[in-house]
Structures are given as C-alpha cells and as structure tokens.
Backbone bond lengths (Angstrom), bond angles and torsions (degrees), N, CA, C in turn:
res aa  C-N    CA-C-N  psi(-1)  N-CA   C-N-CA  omega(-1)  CA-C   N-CA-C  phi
1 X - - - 1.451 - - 1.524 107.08 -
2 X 1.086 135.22 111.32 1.537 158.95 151.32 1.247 97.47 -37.61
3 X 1.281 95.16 158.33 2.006 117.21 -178.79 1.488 99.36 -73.10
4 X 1.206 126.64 -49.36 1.205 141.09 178.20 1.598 101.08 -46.30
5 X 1.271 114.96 -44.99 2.185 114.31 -169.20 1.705 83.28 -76.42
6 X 1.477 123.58 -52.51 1.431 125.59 -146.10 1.694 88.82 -58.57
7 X 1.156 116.89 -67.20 1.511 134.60 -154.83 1.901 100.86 -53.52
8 X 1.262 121.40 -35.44 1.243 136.30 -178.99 1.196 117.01 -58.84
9 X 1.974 101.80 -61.83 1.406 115.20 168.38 1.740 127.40 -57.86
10 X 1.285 95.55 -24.90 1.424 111.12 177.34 1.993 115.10 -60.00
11 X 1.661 92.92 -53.72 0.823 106.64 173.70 1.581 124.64 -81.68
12 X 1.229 100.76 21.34 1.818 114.99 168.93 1.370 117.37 -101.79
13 X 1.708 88.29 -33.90 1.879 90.07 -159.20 1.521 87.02 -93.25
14 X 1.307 150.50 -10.99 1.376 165.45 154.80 1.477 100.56 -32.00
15 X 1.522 112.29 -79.88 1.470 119.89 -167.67 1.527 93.27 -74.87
16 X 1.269 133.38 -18.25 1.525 112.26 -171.00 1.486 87.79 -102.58
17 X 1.495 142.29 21.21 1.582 122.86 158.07 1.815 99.46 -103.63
18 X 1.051 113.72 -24.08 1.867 127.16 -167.68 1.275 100.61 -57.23
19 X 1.617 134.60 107.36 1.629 111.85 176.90 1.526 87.36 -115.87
20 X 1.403 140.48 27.05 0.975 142.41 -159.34 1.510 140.80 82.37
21 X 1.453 93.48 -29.76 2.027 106.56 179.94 1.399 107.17 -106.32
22 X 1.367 123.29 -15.41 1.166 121.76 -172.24 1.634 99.74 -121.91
23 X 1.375 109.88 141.31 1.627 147.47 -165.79 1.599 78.34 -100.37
24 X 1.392 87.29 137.65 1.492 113.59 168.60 1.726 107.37 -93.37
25 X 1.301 137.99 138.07 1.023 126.06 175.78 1.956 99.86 -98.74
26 X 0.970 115.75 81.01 1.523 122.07 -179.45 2.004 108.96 -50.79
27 X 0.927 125.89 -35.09 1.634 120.44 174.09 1.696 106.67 -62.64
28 X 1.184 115.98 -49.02 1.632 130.34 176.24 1.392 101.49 -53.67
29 X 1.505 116.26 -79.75 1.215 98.00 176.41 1.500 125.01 -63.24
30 X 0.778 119.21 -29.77 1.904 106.38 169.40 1.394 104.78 -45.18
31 X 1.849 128.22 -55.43 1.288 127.01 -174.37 1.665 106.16 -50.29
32 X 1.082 117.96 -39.99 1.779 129.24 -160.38 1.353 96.52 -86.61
33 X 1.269 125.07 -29.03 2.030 124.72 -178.47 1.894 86.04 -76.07
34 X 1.132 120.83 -90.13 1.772 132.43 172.34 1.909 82.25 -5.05
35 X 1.326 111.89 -108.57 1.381 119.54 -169.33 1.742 117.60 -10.68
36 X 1.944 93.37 -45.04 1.444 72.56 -166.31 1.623 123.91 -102.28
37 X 1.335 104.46 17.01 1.709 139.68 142.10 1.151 102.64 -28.25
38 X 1.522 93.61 -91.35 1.709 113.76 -168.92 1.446 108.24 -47.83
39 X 1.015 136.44 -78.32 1.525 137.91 160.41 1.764 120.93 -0.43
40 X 1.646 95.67 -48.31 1.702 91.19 -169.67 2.030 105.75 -104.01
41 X 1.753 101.03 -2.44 1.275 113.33 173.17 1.799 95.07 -80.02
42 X 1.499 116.71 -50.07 1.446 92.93 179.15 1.808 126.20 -95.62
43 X 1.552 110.96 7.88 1.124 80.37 137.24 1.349 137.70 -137.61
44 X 1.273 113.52 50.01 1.518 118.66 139.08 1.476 129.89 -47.48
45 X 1.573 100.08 -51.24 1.309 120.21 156.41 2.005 99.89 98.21
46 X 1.047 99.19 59.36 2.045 106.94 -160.33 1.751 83.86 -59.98
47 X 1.247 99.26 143.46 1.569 109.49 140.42 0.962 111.75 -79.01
48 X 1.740 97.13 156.15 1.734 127.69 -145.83 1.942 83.37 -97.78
49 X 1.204 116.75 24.38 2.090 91.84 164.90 1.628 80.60 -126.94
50 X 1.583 135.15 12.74 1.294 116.39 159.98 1.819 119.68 -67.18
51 X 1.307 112.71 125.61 1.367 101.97 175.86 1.513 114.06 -88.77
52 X 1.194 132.85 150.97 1.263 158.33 172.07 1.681 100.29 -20.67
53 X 1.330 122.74 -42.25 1.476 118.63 -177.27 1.527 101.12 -93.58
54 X 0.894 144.60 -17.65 1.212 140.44 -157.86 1.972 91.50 -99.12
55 X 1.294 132.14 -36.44 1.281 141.70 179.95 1.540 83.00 -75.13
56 X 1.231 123.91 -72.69 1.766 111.10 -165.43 1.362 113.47 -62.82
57 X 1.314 142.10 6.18 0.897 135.54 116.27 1.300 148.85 -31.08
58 X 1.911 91.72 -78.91 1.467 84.17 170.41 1.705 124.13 -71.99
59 X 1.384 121.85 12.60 1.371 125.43 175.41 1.341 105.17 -51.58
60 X 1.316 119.68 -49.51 1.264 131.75 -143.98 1.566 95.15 -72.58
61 X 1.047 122.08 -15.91 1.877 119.13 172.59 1.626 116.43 -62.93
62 X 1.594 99.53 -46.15 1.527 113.16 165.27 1.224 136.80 -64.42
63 X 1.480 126.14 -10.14 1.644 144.06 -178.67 1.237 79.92 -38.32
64 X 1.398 152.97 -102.24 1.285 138.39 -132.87 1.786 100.82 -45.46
65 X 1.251 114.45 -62.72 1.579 105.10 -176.94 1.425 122.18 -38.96
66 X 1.456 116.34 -44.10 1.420 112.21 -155.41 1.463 90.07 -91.17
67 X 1.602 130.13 -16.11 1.670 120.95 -174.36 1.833 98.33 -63.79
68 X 1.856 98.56 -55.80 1.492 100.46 -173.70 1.312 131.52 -62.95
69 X 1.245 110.37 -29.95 1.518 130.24 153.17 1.704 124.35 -36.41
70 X 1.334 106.36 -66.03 1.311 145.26 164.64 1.870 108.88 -40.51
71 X 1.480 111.88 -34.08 1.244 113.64 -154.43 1.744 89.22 -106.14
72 X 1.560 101.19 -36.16 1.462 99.26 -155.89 1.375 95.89 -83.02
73 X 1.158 127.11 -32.28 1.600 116.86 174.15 1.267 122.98 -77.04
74 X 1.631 132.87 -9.23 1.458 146.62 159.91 2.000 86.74 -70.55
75 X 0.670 119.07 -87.68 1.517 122.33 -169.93 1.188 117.46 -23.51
76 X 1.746 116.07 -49.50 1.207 117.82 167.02 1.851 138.24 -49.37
77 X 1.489 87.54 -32.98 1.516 98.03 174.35 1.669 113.94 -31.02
78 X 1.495 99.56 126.20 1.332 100.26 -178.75 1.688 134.73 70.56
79 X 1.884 98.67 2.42 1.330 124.51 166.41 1.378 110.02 -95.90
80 X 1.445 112.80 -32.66 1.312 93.95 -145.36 1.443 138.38 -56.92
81 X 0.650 140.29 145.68 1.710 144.61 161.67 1.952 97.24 137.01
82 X 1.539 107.26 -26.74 1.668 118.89 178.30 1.148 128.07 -56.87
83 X 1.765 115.83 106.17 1.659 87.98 158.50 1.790 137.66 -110.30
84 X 1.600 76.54 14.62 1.478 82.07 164.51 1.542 93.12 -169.29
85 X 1.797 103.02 154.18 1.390 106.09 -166.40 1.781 94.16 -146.99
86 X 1.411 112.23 142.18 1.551 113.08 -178.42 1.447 93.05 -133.37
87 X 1.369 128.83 156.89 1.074 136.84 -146.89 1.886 107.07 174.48
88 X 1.168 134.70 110.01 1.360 155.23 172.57 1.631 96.39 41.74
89 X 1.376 123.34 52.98 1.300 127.16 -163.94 1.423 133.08 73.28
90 X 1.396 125.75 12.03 1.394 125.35 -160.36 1.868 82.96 -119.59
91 X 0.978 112.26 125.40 1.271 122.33 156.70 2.015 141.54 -104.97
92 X 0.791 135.04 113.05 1.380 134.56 -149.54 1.580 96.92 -133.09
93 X 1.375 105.00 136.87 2.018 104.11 168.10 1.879 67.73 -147.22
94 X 1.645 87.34 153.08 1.204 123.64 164.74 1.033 122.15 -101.81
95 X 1.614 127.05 159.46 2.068 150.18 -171.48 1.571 76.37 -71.19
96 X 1.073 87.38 -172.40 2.199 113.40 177.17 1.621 80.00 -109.40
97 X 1.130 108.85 158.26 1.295 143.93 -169.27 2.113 102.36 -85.18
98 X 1.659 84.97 -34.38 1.648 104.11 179.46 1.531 110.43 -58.12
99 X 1.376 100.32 -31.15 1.488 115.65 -166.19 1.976 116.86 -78.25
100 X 1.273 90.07 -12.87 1.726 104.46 158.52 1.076 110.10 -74.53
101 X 1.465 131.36 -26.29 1.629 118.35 175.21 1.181 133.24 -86.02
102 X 1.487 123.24 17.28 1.261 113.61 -146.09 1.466 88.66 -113.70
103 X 1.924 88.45 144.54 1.734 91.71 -174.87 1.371 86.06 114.80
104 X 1.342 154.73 -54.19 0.974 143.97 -135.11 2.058 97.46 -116.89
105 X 1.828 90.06 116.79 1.088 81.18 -173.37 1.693 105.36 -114.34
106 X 1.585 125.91 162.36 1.382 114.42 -173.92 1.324 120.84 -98.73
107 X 1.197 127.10 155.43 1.525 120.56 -178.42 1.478 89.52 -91.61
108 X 1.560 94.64 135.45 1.704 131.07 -177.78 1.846 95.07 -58.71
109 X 1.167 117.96 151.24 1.525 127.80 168.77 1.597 129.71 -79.93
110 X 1.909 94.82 -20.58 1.531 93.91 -179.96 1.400 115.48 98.87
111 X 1.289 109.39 -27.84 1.571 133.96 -140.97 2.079 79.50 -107.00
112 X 2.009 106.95 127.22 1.442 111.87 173.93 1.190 89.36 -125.43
C-alpha cells in the first residue's frame, strides 16, 4: 500500500469516524492504520524474494482488512480487554478482533 492508498484510506476512515461532535484524533489513527499494515503484511506471511513494491501492491487486495482493522482498534481505545459493555441502558458487545482477518490467506513456507 503506497502513501497515496494510506493517505486516501486515512482520509476515509476520518470522514467515516466525524459524526460531527466528535474530533477525530488523526496521529492515533495514522498509528492504528501503520499497525494495521504491519499486522495483515505479517500475516499473509510474504516471501522473503517479495520486494517492498510488489507487497504494496498486492496490499491493495486487503483494503477491506486493514480499513476494518484500522477502525476496530481506533474504536477500541479505552475498551480494551471488553467484549461487551452496558452502561445507563445502551448496550454494545463487539466482533472478535479475528474477524478482521478473514479473507486473508498466508503463503505456506515450504518448510515440513
């Protein structure tokens, strides 16, 4: 994924956190978009003669992973360890975190 996909997506998950009252903290999520890169770069599991453009390439198949990824760990802030939380009548349970990966399958090592 190119600066150009990152900066785009950034600016997706931006207007899709903005409901008007709430400030996006854009450095956080940049840290949590980065994170959730790395995460779906290792586990894809690239072979080591993939070069760096050829992986940011194929990133771009995964945008759904790294958006939901990206969203669910910004969201979490200040959840974590919760999977469900009730509060003056509002009730909320959360997906598995596992459930951002799916779709994404790894290339085997070769290695028995």
């Amino acid at each position: 994924m190119n600066e150009q996909d990152k900066a785009q997506m950034l600016a997706e998950l931006t207007a899709e956190l903005t409901d008007g009252e709430t400030e996006v903290d854009v450095a956080v999520l940049t840290l949590k978009l980065n994170n959730a890169i790395r995460e779906v770069i290792r586990a894809i599991n690239y072979p080591s003669y993939y070069s760096a453009q050829r992986i940011s390439k194929d990133l771009v198949n995964y945008y759904g992973n790294i958006h939901d990824l990206t969203l669910y760990d910004y969201n979490q802030i200040g959840a974590e360890g919760e999977s469900a939380h009730n509060e003056n009548g509002t009730s909320r349970t959360w997906k598995s975190r596992k459930e951002c990966f799916n779709g994404i399958v790894a290339f085997a090592n070769g290695l028995i």
